[in-house]
C-alpha positions as CSV (number, residue, x, y, z in Angstrom):
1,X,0.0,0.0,0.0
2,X,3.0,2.3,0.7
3,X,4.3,1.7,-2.5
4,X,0.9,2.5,-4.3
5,X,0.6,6.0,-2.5
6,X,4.0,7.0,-1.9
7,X,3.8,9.9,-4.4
8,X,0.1,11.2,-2.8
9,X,2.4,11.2,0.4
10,X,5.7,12.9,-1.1
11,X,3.4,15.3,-2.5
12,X,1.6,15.9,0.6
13,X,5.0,15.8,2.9
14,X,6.5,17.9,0.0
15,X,4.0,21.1,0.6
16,X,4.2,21.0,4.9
17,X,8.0,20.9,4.8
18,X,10.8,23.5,4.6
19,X,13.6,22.2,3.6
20,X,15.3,18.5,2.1
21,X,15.4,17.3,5.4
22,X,12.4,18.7,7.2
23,X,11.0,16.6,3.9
24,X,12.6,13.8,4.6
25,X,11.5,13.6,8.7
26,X,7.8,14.4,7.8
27,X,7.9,11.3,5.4
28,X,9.2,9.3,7.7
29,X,7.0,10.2,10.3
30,X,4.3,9.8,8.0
31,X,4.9,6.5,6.9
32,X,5.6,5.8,10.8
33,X,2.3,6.9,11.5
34,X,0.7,4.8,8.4
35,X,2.5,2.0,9.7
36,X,0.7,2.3,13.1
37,X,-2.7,3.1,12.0
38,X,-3.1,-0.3,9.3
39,X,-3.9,-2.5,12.3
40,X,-7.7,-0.3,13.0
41,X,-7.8,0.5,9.1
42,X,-11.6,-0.4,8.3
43,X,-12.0,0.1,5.0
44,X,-15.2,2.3,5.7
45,X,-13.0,4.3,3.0
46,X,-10.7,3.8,0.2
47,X,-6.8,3.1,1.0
48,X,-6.4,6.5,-1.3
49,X,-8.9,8.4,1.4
50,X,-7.6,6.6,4.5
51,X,-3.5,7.2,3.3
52,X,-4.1,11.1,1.9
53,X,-6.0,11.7,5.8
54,X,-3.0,10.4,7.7
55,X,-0.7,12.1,5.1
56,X,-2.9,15.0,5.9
57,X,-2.9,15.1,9.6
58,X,0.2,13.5,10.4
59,X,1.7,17.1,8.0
60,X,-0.7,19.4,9.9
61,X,0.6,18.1,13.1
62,X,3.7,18.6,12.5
63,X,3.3,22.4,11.3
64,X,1.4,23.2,14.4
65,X,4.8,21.7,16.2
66,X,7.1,23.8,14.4
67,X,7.9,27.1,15.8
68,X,9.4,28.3,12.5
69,X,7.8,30.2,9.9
70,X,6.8,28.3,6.6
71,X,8.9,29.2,3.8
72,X,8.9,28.8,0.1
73,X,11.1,26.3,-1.2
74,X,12.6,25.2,-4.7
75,X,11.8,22.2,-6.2
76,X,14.7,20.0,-5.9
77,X,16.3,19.0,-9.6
78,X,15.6,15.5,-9.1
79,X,12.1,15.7,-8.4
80,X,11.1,12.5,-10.8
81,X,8.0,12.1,-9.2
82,X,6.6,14.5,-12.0
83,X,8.2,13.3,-14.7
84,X,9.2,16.7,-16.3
85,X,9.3,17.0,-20.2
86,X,10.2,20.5,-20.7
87,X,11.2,23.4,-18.9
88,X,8.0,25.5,-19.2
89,X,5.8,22.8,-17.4
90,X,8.8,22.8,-14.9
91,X,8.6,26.4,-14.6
92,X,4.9,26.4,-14.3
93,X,4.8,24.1,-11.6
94,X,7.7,25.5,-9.6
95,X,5.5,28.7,-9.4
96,X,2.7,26.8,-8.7
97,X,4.1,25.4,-5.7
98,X,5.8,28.8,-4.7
99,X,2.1,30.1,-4.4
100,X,0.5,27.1,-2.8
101,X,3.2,27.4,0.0
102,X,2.2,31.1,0.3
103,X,-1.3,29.8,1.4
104,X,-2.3,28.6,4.9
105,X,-2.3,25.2,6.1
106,X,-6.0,24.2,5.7
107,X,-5.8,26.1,2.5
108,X,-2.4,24.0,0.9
109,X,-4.7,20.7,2.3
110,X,-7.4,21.7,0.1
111,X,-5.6,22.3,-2.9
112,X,-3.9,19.5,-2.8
113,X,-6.8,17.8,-2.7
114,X,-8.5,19.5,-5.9
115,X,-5.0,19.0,-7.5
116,X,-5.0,15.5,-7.2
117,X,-8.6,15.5,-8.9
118,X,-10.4,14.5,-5.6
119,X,-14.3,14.7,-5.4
120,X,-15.7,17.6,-3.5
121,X,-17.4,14.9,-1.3
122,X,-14.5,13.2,-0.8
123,X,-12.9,16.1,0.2
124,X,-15.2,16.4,2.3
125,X,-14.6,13.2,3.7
126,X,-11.0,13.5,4.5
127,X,-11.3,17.5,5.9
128,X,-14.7,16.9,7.7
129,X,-16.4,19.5,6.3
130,X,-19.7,19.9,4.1
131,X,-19.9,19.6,0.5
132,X,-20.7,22.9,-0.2
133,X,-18.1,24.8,2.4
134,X,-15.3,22.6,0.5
135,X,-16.9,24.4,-3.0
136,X,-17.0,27.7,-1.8
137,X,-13.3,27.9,0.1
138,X,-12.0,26.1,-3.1
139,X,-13.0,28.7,-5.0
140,X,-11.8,31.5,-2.5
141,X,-8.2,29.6,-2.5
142,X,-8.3,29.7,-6.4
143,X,-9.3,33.1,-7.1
144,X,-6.4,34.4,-4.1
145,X,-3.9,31.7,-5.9
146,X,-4.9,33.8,-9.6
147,X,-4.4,36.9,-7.7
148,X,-1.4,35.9,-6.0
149,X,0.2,35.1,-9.5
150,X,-0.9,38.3,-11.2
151,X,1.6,40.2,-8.6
C-alpha cells in the first residue's frame, strides 16, 4: 500500500515541509504513522482516502509543532516524481508550488486535494467538512492563488 501511494504522500510531505530534510523527517514520520494506524484501518473508505487523511494530519501536526515560519522552497532538480518533459511545465509548476506554499495550512490541504482531482465529497470526507463549504473555500483559495500570481 505504501508503494501504491508513496507519491500522494511525497506530494503531501512535499508542501508541509521547509527544507530537504524537514521533507525527509515528515515522510518518515508519516509513513511511521501509516505504519501504526493499518492495524484499526476499516475500509469504511478507500486506501487513497484513509493514506491522503493520515498524510494529511500527520503534516498538519507537525506544522502546528514547528515554531518556525513556513517558507517557500525550490523544487529540488531531481524531483522524478513528475516526470518533467520540458522546462516550461517545470517552470509552471515551480511557481505553482511557490504560491501554494504562500497559502495557509487548511488552505495547501485543500488544494492539494483538488490538484489531485479528488471529489468535493470526498474532500469532504477526509477534511470533515460539508460539501458545499469545500466548493466555496475552493473557490476563495483559487481566485487568491490567480491573484497571487498576477503580482
Amino acid at each position: 500500500m505504501l508503494e501504491q501511494h508513496k507519491r500522494v504522500i511525497y506530494k503531501v510531505c512535499y508542501l508541509y515541509a521547509g527544507d530537504t530534510a524537514q521533507l525527509d523527517d515528515l515522510y518518515q514520520e508519516t509513513v511511521l504513522n501509516l505504519w501504526r494506524a493499518f492495524p484499526g484501518f476499516r475500509g469504511e473508505s478507500s486506501p487513497a482516502t484513509w493514506v491522503y487523511r493520515i498524510s494529511l494530519n500527520t503534516c498538519i501536526s507537525f506544522r502546528r509543532k514547528s515554531v518556525r515560519q513556513l517558507q517557500a522552497v525550490t523544487l529540488p532538480v531531481n524531483l522524478e516524481v513528475f516526470d518533467e518533459d520540458d522546462g516550461n511545465r517545470k517552470a509552471r509548476l515551480t511557481e505553482l508550488y511557490r504560491l501554494i506554499h504562500a497559502l495557509g495550512p487548511l488552505e495547501r490541504a485543500l488544494i492539494l486535494l483538488w490538484l489531485e482531482d479528488r471529489s468535493y465529497d470526498e474532500i469532504a470526507r477526509i477534511m470533515g467538512m460539508t460539501r458545499n463549504n469545500v466548493g466555496v473555500r475552493l473557490n476563495r483559495i483559487r481566485e487568491k492563488l490567480k491573484s497571487m500570481s498576477n503580482q
